[in-house]
C-alpha positions as CSV (number, residue, x, y, z in Angstrom):
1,X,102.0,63.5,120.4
2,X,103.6,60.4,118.9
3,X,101.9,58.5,121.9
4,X,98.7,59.5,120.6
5,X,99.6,58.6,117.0
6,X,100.5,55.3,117.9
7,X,97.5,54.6,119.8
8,X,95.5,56.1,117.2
9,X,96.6,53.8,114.3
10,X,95.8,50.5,116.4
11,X,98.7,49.3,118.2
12,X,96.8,48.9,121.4
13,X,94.8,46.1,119.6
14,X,91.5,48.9,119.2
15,X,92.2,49.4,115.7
16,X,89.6,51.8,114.0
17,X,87.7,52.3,117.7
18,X,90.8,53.5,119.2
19,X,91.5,55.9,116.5
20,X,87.8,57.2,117.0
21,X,87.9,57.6,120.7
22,X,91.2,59.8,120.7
23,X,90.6,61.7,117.8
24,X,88.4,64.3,119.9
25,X,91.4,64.1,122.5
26,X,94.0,65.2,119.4
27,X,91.6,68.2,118.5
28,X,91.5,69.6,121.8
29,X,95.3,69.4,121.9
30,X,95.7,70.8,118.6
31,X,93.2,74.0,119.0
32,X,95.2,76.2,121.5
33,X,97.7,75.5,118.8
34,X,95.9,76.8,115.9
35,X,94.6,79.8,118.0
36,X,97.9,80.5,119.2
37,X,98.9,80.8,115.4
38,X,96.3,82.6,114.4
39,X,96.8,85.1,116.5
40,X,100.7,85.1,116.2
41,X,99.8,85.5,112.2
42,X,97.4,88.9,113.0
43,X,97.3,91.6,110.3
44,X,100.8,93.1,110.3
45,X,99.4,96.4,109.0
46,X,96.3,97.5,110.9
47,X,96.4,100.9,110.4
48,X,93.2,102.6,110.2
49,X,90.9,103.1,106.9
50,X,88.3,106.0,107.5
51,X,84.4,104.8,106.6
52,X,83.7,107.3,103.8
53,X,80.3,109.2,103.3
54,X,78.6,111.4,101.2
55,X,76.2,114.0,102.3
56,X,75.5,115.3,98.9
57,X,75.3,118.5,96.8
58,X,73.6,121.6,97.2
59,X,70.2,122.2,95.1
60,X,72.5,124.6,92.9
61,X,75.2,122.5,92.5
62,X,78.1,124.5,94.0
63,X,78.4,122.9,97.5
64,X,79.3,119.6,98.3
65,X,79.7,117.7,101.6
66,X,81.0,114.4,102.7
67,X,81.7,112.4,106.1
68,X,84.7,110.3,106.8
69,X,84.8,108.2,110.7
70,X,86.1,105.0,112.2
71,X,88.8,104.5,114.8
72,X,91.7,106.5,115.2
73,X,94.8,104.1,114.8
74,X,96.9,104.2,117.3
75,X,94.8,106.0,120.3
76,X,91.5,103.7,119.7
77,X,89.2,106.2,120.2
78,X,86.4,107.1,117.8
79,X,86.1,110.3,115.7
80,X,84.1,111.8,112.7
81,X,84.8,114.5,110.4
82,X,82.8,116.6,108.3
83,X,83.6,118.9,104.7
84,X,81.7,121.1,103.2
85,X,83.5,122.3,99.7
86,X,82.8,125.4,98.0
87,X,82.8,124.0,94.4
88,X,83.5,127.3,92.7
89,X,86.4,128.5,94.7
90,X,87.8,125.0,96.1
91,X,87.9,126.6,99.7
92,X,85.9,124.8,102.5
93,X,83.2,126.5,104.1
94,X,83.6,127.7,107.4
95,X,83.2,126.1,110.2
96,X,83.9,123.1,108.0
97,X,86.5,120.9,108.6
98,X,84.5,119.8,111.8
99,X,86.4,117.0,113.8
100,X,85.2,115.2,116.5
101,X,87.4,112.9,118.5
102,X,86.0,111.1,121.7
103,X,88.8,110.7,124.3
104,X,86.8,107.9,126.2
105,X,86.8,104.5,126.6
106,X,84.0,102.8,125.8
107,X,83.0,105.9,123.1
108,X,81.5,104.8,119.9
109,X,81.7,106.0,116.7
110,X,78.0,106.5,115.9
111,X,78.2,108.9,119.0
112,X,81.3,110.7,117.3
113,X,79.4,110.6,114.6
114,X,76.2,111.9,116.1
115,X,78.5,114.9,117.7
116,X,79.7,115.8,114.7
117,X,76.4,116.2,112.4
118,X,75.0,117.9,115.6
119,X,77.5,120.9,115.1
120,X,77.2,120.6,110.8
121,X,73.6,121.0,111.1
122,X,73.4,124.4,111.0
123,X,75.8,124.6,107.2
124,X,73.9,121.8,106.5
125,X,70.2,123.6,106.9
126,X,71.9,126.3,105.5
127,X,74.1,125.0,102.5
128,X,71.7,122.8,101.0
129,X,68.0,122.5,103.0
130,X,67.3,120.1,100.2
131,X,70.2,118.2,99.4
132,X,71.0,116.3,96.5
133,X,72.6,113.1,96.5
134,X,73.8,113.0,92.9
135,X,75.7,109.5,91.6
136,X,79.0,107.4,92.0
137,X,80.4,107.4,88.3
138,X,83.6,106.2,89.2
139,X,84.3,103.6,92.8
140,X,87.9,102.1,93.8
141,X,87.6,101.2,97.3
142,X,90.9,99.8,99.1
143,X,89.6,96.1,98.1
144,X,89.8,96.8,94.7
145,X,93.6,95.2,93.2
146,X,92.4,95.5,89.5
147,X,93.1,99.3,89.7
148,X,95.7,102.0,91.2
149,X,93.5,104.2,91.5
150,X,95.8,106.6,89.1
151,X,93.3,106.6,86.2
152,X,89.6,107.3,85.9
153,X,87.4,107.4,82.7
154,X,84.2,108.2,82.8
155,X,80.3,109.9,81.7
156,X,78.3,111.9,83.6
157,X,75.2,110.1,83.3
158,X,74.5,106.0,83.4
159,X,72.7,106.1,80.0
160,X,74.1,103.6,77.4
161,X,74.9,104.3,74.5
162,X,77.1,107.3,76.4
163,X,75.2,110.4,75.1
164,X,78.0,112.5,77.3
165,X,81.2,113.9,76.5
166,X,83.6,111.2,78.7
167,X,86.2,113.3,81.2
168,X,89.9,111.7,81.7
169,X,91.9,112.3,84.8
170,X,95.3,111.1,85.6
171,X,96.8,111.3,89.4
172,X,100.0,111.9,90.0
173,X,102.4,111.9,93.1
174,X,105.4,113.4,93.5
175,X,107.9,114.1,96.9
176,X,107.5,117.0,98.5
177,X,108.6,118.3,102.3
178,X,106.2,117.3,104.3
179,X,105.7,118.2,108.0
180,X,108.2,118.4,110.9
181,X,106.6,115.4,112.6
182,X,107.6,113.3,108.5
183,X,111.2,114.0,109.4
184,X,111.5,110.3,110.8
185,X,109.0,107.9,108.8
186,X,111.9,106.5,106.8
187,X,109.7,107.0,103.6
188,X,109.7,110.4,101.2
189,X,106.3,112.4,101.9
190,X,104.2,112.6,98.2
191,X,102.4,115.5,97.6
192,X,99.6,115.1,94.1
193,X,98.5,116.7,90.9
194,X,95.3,115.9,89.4
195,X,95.2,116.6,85.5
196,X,92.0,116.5,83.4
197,X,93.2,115.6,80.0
198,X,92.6,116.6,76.3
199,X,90.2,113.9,74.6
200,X,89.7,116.1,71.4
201,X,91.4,118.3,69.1
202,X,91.4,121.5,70.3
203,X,90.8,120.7,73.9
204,X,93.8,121.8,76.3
205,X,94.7,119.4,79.3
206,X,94.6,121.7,82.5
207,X,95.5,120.7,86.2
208,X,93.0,120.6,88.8
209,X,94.7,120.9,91.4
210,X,98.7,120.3,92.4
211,X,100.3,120.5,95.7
212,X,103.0,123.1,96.6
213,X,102.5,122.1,100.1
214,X,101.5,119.7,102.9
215,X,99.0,120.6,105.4
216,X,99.9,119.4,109.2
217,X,95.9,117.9,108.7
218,X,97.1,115.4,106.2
219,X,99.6,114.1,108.3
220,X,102.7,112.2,106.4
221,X,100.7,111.2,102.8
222,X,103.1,108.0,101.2
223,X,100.2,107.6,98.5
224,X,97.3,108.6,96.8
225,X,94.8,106.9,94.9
226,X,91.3,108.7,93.1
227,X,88.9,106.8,95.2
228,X,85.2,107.6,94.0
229,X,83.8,110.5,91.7
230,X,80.2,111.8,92.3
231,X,78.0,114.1,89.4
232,X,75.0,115.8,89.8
233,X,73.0,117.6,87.5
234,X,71.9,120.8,87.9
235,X,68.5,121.6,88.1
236,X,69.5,124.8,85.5
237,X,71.5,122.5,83.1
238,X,75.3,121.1,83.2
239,X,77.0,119.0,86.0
240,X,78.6,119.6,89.2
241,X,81.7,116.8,90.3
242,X,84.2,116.2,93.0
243,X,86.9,113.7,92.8
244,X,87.3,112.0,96.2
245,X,91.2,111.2,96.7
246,X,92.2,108.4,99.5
247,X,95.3,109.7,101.0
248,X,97.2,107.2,102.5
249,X,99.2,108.3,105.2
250,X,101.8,107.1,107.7
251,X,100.2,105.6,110.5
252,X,101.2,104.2,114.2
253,X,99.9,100.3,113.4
254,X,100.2,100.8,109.5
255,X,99.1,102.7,106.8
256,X,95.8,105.0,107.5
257,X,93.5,106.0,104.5
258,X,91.8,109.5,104.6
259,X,89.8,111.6,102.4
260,X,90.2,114.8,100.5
261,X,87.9,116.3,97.5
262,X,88.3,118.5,94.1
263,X,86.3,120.0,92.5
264,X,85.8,118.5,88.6
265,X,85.0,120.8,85.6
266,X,82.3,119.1,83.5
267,X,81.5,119.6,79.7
268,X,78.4,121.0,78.4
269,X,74.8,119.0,78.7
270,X,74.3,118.2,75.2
């Protein structure tokens, strides 16, 4: 290289031609450099964040389904999921969880995709014939930094002034013994509580929901964050909600990102 440089800044009696004709030359040499680094400097954490979708809310209000898919880190094969949550009881319909995973190279994930709304479609007919897609109140995706995703303060309608009564919720994580297969991670398993709080005299705070323990599903959780919250209103009058949590989890190429749902009381129309 300091051949070339010498050439380059005339000391072969070309002056500016010289430096011309080898400066293509010095770019060849240099790009199996800069792709070498490039791909020396590749995402240290590539763990695997799940593409999250909503399939709505029943008619009524007291069902509500979502999708999560995208390649399993680790494996590199495809998969889809599908939830259907009872809203009144916080159970999941059966046969809800439904997981696909396709085991084959070359296997996309619109075809695990395609299996897996294949065997929902009967809850789905069933659930809500004529679904309802309700509206994102609240969004903190993973690219989001202005936000921890700990907090969310919202209305149930996009009408401004707010003609709603707003609805606070606070996330919070705490360790708790996590699965056999945790033992090893090197990082404390977190389990959450989701608290709706008081916003006005007389109003009690009340938990949503709080683990007491880890399903083998969720894998290792290290973190939570509330990642979107979806209201519908009823045909009848009041609200239906879910808070959608993004568990992150201990993954084999770096953190994964999955999705879980609760149910949110709502106040009064007015």
């Amino acid at each position: 290289m300091p051949a070339l440089q010498d050439q380059a800044s005339g000391h072969n009696g070309r002056g500016a031609f010289g430096r011309r004709a080898l400066e293509p030359l010095g770019r060849l040499f240099a790009l199996p450099l800069i792709l070498g680094s490039l791909i020396m400097a590749g995402p240290a954490r590539a763990g695997d964040i799940a593409l999250l979708e909503s399939l709505g809310f029943s008619e009524a209000g007291d069902v509500f389904a979502f999708q999560q898919s995208g390649v399993e880190d680790g494996s590199g094969f495809p998969y889809a999921e599908i939830f259907f949550l009872d809203l009144k009881s916080d159970r999941f319909l059966e046969p809800s969880p439904i997981r696909v995973r396709l085991n084959q190279d070359g296997a996309l994930v619109g075809d695990a995709v395609a299996e897996a709304r294949a065997a929902a479609a009967d809850l789905l007919t069933r659930t809500m014939p004529d679904k309802r897609n309700g509206h994102v109140v609240l969004d903190n995706p993973p690219t989001d930094l202005s936000s921890d995703g700990k907090a969310a303060r919202f209305v149930a309608r996009p009408v401004l002034p707010p003609i709603d009564e707003p609805v606070e919720l606070r996330l919070e994580t705490f360790p708790l013994e996590g699965p056999e297969i945790c033992q090893d991670i090197g990082r404390p398993v977190m389990g959450y509580r989701i608290v709706k709080l008081a916003l006005e005299p007389g109003q009690k705070a009340s938990v949503l929901h709080e683990d007491t323990a880890i399903p083998t599903s969720r894998g290792c959780p290290l973190d939570y964050a509330i990642r979107q919250v979806r209201v519908y209103e009823k045909p009848g009058g009041g609200f239906a909600a879910v808070a959608i949590i993004a568990v992150q989890s201990h993954g084999f190429e770096g953190p994964d990102i999955r999705y879980i749902a609760n149910p949110v009381p709502m106040p009064a129309t007015p």
